[in-house]
C-alpha positions in Angstrom: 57.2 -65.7 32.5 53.4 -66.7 33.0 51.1 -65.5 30.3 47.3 -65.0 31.0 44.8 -67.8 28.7 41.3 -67.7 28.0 39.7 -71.1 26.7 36.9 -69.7 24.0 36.0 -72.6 23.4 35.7 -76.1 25.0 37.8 -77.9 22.7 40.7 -75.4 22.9 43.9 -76.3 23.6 46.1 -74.8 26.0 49.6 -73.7 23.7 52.6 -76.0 24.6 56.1 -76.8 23.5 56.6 -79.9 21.9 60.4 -80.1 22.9 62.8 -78.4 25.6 64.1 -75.3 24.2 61.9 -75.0 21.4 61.1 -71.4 20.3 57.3 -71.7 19.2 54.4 -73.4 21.3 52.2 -75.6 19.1 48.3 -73.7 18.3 45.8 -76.5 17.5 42.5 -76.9 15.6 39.3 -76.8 17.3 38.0 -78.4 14.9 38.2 -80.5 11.7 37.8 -79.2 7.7 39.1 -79.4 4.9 41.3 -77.7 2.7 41.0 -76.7 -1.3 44.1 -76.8 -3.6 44.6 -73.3 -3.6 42.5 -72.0 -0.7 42.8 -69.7 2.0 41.3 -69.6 5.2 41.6 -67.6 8.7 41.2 -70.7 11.4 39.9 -69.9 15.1 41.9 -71.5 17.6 39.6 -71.1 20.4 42.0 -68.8 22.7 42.8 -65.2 24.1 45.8 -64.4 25.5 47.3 -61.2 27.6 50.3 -60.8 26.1 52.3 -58.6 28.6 53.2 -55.1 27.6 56.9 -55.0 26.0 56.3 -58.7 24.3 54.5 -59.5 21.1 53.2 -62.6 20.3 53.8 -63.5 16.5 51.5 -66.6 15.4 53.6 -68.7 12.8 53.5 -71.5 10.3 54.7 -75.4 11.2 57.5 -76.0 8.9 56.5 -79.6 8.7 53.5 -78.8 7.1 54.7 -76.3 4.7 57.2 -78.1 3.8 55.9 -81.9 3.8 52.1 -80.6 2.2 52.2 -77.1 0.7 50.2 -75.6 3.5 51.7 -72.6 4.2 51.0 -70.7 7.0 50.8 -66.1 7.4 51.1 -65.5 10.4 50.1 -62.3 12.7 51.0 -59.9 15.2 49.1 -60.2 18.9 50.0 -57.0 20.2 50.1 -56.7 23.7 46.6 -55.0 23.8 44.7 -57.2 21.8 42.0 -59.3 23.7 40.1 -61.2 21.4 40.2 -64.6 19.9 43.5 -65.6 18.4 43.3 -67.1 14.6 45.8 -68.7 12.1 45.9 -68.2 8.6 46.2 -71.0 6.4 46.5 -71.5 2.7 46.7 -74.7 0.6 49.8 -74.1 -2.1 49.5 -77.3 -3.2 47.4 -79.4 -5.9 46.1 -82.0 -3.4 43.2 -81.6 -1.1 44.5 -81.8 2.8 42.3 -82.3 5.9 43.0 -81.1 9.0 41.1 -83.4 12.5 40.5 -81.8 15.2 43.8 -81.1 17.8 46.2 -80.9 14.8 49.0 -78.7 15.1 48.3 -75.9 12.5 50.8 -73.3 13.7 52.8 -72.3 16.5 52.9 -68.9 18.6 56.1 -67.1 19.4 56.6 -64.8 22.2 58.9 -61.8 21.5 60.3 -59.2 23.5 60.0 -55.7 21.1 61.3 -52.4 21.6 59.1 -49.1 20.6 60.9 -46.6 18.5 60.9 -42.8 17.5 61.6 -41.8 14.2 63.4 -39.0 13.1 62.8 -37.9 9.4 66.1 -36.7 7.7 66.8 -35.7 4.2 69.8 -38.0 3.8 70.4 -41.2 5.0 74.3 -42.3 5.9 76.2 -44.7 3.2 76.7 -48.3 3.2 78.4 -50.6 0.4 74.9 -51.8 -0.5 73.3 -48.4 -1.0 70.2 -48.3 -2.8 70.7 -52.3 -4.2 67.4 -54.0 -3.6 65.6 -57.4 -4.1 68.5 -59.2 -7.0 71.4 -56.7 -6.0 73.7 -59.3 -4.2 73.6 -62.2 -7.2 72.9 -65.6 -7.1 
């Protein structure tokens, strides 16, 4: 499937997978900046895509830097009508400032096919074995 890409911005890099049959194509800084123990930011990554209608792109974090630095990435819907810049949100879990150069890999974009849905309302839904047991209900 080809996907339409706008470069923004000069510095922008074009998404790419790092490794054959990888899921997520690495997003990348236009820029360098630092990061706060405990901040938050939204970063522009200097891009528009068309995402095709029946496929969503979902922007993700890079498990590497979660994992490695505490920066944990929220990612976002790019519904298949949106034309504007693409961003990544960022924040800093840890207790140690981090600093991102320019072309880093600070998230990575998956490409989803989605289906649309009706809903009917209902006064009762059907039984399962888990019923109503929510967030604790299975144990440890």
């Amino acid at each position: 499937m080809k996907i339409k890409i706008k470069r923004i911005h000069p510095d922008a890099q074009i998404p790419k997978y790092a490794h054959e049959g990888d899921a997520g194509l690495d997003l990348c800084t236009i820029e360098a900046f630092e990061m706060e123990p405990g901040e938050r930011k939204s970063i522009p990554l200097g891009l528009a895509i068309e995402i095709p209608d029946g496929y969503v792109g979902l922007v993700s974090e890079k498990s590497g830097l979660s994992h490695k630095y505490g920066i944990k990435g929220f990612g976002g819907v790019i519904d298949s009508g949106y034309r504007g810049e693409i961003h990544a949100g960022v924040m800093n879990l840890s207790d140690k400032y981090f600093k991102f150069e320019k072309g880093h890999k600070i998230a990575q974009l998956l490409i989803q096919k989605i289906e649309q849905v009706d809903f009917e309302e209902v006064k009762e839904l059907s039984n399962t074995s888990r019923g109503e047991g929510g967030l604790g209900s299975t144990g440890k």
